[in-house]
C-alpha positions in Angstrom: 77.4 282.3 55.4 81.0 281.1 55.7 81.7 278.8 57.9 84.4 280.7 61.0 87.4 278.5 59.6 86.8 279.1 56.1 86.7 282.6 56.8 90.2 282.2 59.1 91.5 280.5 56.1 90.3 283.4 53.9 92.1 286.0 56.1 95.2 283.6 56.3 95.8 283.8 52.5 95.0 287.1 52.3 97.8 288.3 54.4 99.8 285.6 52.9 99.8 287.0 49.4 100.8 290.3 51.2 103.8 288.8 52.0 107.1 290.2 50.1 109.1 286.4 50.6 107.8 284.9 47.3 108.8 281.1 48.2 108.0 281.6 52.1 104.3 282.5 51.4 104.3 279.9 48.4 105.2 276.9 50.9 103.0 278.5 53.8 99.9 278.1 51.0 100.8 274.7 50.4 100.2 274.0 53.6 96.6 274.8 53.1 94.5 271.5 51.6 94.4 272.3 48.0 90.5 271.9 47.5 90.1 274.7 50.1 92.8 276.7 49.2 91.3 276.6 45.5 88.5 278.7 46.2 90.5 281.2 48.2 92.5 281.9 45.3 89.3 282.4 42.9 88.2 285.1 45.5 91.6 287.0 44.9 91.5 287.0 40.9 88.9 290.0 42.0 91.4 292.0 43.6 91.2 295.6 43.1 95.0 295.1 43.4 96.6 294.2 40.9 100.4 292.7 42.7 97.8 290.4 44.9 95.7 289.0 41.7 98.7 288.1 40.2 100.0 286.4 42.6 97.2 284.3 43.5 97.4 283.3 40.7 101.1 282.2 40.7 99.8 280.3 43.6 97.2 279.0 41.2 99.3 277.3 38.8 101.8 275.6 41.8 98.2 274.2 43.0 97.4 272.6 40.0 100.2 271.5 39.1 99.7 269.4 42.6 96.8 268.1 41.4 97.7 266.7 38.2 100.5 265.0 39.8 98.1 263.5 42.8 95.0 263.7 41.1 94.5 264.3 37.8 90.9 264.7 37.7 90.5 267.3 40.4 93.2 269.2 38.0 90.8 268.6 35.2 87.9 270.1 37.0 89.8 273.1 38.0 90.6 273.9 34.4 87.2 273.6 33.4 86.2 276.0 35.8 88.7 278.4 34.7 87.0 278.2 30.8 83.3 278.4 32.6 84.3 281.7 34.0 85.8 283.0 30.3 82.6 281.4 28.8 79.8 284.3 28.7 77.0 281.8 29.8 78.7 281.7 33.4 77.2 284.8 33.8 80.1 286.5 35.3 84.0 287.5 34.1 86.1 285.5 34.4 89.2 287.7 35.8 92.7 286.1 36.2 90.9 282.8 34.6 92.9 282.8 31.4 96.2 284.0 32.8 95.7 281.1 35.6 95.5 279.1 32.9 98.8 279.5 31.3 100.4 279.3 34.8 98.9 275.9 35.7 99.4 274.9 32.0 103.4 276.1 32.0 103.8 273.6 35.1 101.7 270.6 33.7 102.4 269.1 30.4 99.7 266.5 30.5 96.9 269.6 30.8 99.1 271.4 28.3 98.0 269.0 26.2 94.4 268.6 27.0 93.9 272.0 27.1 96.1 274.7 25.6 94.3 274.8 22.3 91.1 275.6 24.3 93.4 279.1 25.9 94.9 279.7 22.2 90.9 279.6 20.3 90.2 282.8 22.7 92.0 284.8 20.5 90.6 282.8 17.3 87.6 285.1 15.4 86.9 281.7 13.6 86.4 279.8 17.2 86.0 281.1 20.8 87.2 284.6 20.2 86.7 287.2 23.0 86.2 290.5 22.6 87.0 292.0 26.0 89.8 294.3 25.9 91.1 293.2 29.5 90.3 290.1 29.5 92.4 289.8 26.1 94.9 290.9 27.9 94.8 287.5 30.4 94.7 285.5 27.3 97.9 286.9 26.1 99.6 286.6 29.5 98.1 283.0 29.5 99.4 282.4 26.4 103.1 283.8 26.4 103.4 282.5 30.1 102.1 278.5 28.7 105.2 279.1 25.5 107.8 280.0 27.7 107.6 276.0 29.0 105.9 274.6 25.6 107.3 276.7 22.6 106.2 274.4 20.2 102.5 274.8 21.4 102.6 278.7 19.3 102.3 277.5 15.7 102.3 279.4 13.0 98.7 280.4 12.9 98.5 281.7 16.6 102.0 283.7 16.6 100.2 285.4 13.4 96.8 286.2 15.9 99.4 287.1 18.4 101.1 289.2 16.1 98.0 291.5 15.1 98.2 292.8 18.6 101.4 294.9 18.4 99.6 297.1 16.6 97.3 298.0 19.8 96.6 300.8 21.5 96.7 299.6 24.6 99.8 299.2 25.9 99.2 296.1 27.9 98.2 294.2 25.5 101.2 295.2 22.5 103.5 294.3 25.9 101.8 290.6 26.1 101.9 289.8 23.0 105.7 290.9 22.6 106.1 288.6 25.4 104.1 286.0 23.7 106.0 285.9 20.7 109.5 286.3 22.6 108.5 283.3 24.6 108.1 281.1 22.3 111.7 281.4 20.3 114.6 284.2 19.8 112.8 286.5 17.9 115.5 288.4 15.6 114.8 292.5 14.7 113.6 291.4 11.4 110.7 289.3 13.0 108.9 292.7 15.0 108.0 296.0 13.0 110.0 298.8 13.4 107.9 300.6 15.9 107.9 297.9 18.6 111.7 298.0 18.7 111.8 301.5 18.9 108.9 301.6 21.8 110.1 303.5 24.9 106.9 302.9 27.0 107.2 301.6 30.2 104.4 299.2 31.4 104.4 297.6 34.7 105.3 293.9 33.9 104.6 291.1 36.6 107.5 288.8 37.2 106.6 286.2 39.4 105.8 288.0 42.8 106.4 291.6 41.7 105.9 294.0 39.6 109.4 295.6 37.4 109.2 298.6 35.2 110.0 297.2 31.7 110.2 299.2 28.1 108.5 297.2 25.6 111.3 297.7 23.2 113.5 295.7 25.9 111.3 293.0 26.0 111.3 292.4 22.4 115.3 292.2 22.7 115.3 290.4 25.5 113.4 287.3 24.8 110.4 288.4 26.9 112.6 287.3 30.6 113.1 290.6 31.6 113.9 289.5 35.3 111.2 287.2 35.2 111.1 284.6 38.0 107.8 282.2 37.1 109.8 279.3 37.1 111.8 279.6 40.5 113.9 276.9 41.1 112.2 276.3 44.7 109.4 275.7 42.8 
């Protein structure tokens, strides 16, 4: 059983990530000791909403990016528990793991460099490939979101796993991996098929503490930023 402040603090973040003042409820979480708030997040990567998922885990990625810079082996653990929960021996799924990832990732350079390769070989068949539709999905957010700080991490091997996905049915995932690629350099018409730059469909894109109705065709000319706001300067 939780213990009565754990489940005040539960509540607390809860209606925090309600909040429509992005950097108000960002610095009201900070508040919070980060090796209880951590746990509090995890619980909201199960959210049958989507806005609050995401937005824990924006808060995710601000928290361990405090870590590595005060402790750098309570970041590591944290990372490693977010590729337990992707790993099928954890028994469970691990939901907003991979996109967490990328967040904490596109904020830390030192566990950029520890780690992204780990987030890119979920998409590798020849390494730790995953076949789960929606958790591909997370990997692609991970990924394009972890690029947008670290272009040079996509080589040319990865942008051409990436690249298979535009030919998807779901829609998602063609978006993600449009934002991948856009993230990680100008992409010029010549670099996306035809059908991408003529794609009308609207998906619901997350952009730092909401979500914007985006074509996927503007994406792809827009270098993936459509109003995009992960990297706030109050952060």
């Amino acid at each position: 059983m939780a213990k009565p402040h754990g489940r005040k603090t539960r509540q607390m973040v809860g209606e925090i990530l309600q909040s429509q003042d992005r950097k108000q409820a960002l610095e009201r979480l900070a508040k919070i000791p980060d090796m209880q708030l951590v746990g509090h997040l995890f619980s909201h990567f199960y959210a049958t909403n989507e806005l609050i998922k995401f937005r824990s885990i924006t808060a995710m990625g601000l928290l361990g990016k405090r870590l590595a810079a005060g402790h750098m082996e309570n970041a590591r653990n944290l990372m490693r528990r977010l590729i337990w929960n992707l790993n099928d021996e954890s028994g469970g799924i691990g939901w907003g793991s991979a996109e967490a990832m990328g967040e904490i990732m596109g904020r830390s350079p030192a566990l950029a460099e520890e780690y992204a390769s780990i987030l890119f070989s979920f998409l590798d068949p020849k390494a730790n490939y995953i076949d789960n539709s929606l958790l591909q999905q997370g990997v692609l957010w991970g990924i394009g979101t972890c690029v947008s700080a670290y272009p040079d991490k996509l080589s040319p091997h990865l942008a051409g796993l990436i690249a298979l996905f535009l030919d998807a049915d779901d829609e998602i995932k063609k978006a993600y991996a449009v934002r991948a690629l856009a993230h990680a350099g100008p992409l010029s018409p010549g670099c996306l098929p035809g059908h991408i730059l003529a794609d009308t469909k609207t998906i619901q894109l997350y952009t730092g503490w909401h979500f914007e109705p985006t074509r996927i065709c503007n994406l792809a000319c827009s270098g993936g930023q459509v109003q995009e706001q992960v990297r706030a300067t109050s952060e």
